[in-house]
N, C-alpha and C positions, 0 to 999 in steps of 0.2 A: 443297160441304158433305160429297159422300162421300169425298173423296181428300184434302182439307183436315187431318182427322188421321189419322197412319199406323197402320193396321189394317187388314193384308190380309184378317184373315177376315170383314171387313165389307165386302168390292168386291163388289159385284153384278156376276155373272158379264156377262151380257151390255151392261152400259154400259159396265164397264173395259174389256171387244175394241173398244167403240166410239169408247173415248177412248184406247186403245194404237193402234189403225189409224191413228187424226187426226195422233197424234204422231211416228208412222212414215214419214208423207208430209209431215210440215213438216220443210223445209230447216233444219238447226241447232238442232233442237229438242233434243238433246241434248245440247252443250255449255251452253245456258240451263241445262235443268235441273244440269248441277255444280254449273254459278255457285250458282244456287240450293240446291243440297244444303248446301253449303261456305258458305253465307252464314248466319250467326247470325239465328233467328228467321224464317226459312224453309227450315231442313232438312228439315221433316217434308213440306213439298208436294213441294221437287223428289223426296225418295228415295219416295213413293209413287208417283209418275207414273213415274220411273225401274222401281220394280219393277212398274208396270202394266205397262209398254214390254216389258220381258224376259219376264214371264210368260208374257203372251197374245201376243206375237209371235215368242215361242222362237227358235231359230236366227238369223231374220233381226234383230228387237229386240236379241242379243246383239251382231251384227254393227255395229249401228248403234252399241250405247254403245260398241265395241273400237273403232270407227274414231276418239270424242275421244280429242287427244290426254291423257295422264296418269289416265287414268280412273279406275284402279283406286287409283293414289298416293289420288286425292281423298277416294276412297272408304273406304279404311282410315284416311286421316288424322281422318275424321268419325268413325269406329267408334272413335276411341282418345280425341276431345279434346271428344267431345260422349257423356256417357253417355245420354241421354234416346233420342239415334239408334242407339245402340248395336246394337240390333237389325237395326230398318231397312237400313244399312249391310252388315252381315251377311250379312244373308238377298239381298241385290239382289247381292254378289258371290258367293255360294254358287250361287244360280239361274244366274251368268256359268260356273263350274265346270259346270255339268250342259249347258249347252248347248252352250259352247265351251270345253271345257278346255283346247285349244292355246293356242289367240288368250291365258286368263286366262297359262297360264306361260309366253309371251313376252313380256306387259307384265309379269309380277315380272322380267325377264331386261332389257326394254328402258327400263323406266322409272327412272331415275338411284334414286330415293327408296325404291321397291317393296321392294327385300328387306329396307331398313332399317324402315321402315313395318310389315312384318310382324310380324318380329322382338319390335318395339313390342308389337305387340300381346297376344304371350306375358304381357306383366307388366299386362297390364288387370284380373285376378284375377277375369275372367269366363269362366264354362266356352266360352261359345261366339265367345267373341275368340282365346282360347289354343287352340280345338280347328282356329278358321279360320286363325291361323298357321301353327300346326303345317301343316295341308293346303298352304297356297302354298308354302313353305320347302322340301317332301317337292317339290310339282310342278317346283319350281326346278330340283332337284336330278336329279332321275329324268327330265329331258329333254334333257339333252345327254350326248354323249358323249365319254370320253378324248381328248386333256387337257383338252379345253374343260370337261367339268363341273371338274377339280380348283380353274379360276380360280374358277366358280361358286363349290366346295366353301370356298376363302378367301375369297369376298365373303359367303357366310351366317356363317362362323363371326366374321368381322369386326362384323359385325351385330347378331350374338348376344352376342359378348361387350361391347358400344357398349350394349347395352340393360341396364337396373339392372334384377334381378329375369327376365330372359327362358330363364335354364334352370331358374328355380322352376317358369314358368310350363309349358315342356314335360314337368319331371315332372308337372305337374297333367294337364297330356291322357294321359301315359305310363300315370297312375291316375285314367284316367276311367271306366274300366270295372272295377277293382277294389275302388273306396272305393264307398259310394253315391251314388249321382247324381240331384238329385229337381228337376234344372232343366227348366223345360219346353221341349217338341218341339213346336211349332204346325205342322201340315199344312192345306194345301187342294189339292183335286182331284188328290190321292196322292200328292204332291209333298213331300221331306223338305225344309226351309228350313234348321234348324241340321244343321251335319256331324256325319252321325251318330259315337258316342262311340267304334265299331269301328273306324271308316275314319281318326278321330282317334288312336287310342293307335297303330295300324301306321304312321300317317306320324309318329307320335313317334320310335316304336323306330328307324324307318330313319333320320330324322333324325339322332338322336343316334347312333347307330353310323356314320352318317357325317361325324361332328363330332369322334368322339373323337379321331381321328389330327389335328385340325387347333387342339384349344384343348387349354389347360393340363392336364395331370392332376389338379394342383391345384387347380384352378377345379371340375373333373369331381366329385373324390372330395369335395370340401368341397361340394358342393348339398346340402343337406335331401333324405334320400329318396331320393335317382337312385338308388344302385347297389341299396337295398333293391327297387326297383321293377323296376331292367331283371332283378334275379335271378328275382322272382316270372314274369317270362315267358317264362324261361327255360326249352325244352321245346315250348314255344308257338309262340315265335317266332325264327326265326331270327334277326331282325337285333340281338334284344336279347342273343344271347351273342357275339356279332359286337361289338358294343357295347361291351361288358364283356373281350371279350378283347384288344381295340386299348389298352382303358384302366387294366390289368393289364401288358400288356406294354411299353405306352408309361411307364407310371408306376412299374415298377420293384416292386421290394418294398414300398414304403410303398403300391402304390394297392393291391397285391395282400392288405398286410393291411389295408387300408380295405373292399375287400368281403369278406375273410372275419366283418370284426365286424358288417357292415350285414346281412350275408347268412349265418345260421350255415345252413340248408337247403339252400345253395347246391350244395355236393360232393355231395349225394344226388340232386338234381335233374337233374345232368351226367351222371351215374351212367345215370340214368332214362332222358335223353336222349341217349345213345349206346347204349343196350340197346333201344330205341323199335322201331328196323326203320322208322325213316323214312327224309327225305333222307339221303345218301352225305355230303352235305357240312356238313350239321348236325351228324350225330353226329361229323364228325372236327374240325367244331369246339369241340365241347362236350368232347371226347378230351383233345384241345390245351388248352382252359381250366382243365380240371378238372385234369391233369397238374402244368400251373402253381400252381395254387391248393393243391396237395398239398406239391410242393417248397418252396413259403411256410410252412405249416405245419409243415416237419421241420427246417425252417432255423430255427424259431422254439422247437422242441423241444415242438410240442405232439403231435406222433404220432412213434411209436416205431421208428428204425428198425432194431435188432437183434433183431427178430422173424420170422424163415420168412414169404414171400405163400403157400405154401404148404400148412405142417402148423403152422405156429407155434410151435413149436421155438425157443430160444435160433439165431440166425445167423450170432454171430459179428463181428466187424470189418465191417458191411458200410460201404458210403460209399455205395451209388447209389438210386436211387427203389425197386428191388425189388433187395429182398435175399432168398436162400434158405440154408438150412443145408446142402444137398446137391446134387451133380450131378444125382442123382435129382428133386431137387424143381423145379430148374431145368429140366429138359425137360420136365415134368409142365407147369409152365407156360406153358412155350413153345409146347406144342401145344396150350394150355388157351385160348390167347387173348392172349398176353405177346408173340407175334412181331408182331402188328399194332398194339398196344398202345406197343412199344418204337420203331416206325417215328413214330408221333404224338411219339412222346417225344425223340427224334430232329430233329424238326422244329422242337417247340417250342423246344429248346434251340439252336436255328441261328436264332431271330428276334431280332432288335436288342433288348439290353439284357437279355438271359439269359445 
């Protein structure tokens, strides 16, 4: 009667240890419980006894569910095609992340279904299905290393773009901390169950700045939102102007005037964050993006280029990003900040597709 329906915040502390130990020393008692997860009209006993097993036996209960095989496939498969478990499913792989988070991103790496399953789960238009994609997709990705992650980096993007709705679904974690968010957080004995919404939107941003260079521009610039979102975090977070500037320089002028219309704040905030005095390699790429995003603009005739960076003065014939009406005004800014400035500049126009 008490594990029969799933509500963890009704386990009596000490009978669950006593019915998580029982379940720790029966041989195979956790492939029953998939079966039983995965079986219509007993999801809700096996994913309770499943998240007893993990709770109260921490490390070792994690150890037992990594050793069935396809655990986690199972697991997300119930979080995407049964909403009623939607939770349950959730929370019993989120507890797998806190305790083993290798073991969790080698079954997204080794299990055939796993990153597609994920993926999935982006377009379930629940905060906490899109927040626990996001997190497996980011784990995928951020554990291997050159070239093995780039095969990774084509199996996620493969995934992503296979799933209808799955980059709506990352801009919703990307804006899970900037829209309001009034879903509930259920804790027991201090324990967070849904991914919190912080840990969510940073494996958005690195997600998607590591997806730009491998899906369409087109696909990128047409999502609802994305480029308005990765701009607003821009300053914040590194991997959102990383983002933004693979999908600017991959997409040519059209992506570039696609985030100047999603993102009119955008060149003030580059601004902002190249004057920061943070990372070295933030601000030179916020330099680099912003630089681009200027050259879009004078190619479009929206800023002026026969004006002194200067005194402002009439300049003359100029043709390049700074133009001055004088020698004088030219070394003034040269030594004002224009030599390091013109090096960014330099750079950006030697990447593919400038």
């Amino acid at each position: 009667a008490e594990l029969g329906m799933f509500n963890p915040m009704m386990i009596v502390p000490g009978t669950s240890a006593a019915v998580a130990g029982a379940l720790l020393a029966m041989p195979g008692a956790v492939k029953k419980l998939l079966r039983c997860a995965t079986r219509q009209g007993d999801t809700q006993h096996g994913l309770s006894l499943l998240f007893c097993l993990v709770h109260k036996c921490g490390a070792r209960g994690a150890a037992a569910v990594a050793a069935a095989r396809g655990w986690l496939t199972r697991l997300l498969v119930v979080a995407r095609s049964q909403p009623r478990s939607l939770m349950g499913a959730v929370m019993v792989v989120n507890l797998m992340r806190d305790d083993a988070p290798q073991v969790v991103a080698a079954a997204v790496h080794s299990e055939p279904r796993a990153l597609a399953a994920s993926a999935k789960l982006l377009a379930c238009r629940e905060p906490w299905a899109e927040r626990l994609g996001m997190l497996l997709l980011n784990d995928a990705l951020r554990q291997e290393a050159w070239p093995a992650r780039a095969r990774t980096l084509e199996s996620v993007a493969r995934a992503v773009k296979a799933a209808p709705g799955a980059l709506e679904g990352a801009v919703n974690a990307l804006r899970s901390r900037l829209d309001r968010d009034t879903s509930p957080v259920p804790t027991i004995s201090g324990r967070l169950f849904s991914p919190s919404r912080d840990a969510a939107q940073a494996a958005a941003a690195e997600v998607l700045a590591a997806l730009a260079p491998a899906l369409p521009p087109a696909l990128l610039c047409s999502t609802p939102d994305l480029l308005s979102s990765l701009a607003s975090l821009v300053g914040k977070m590194e991997a959102a102007a990383r983002a933004l500037d693979d999908i600017t320089r991959l997409g040519g002028e059209e992506a570039c005037a696609a985030v100047l219309r999603s993102a009119p704040e955008l060149l003030s905030a580059l601004s902002a964050a190249e004057a920061g005095g943070g990372d070295a390699g933030a601000a030179g790429l916020a330099a680099r993006l912003r630089l681009r995003l200027e050259h879009q603009q004078r190619r479009a005739g929206q800023l002026q280029d026969k004006v002194c960076a200067v005194c402002g003065r009439d300049a003359g014939d100029g043709v390049k990003l700074r133009v001055y009406c004088s020698e004088a005004c030219a070394k003034s800014a040269w030594r004002g900040g224009h030599k390091a400035e013109c090096g960014q500049l330099r750079q950006a126009r030697g990447q593919k597709g400038q």
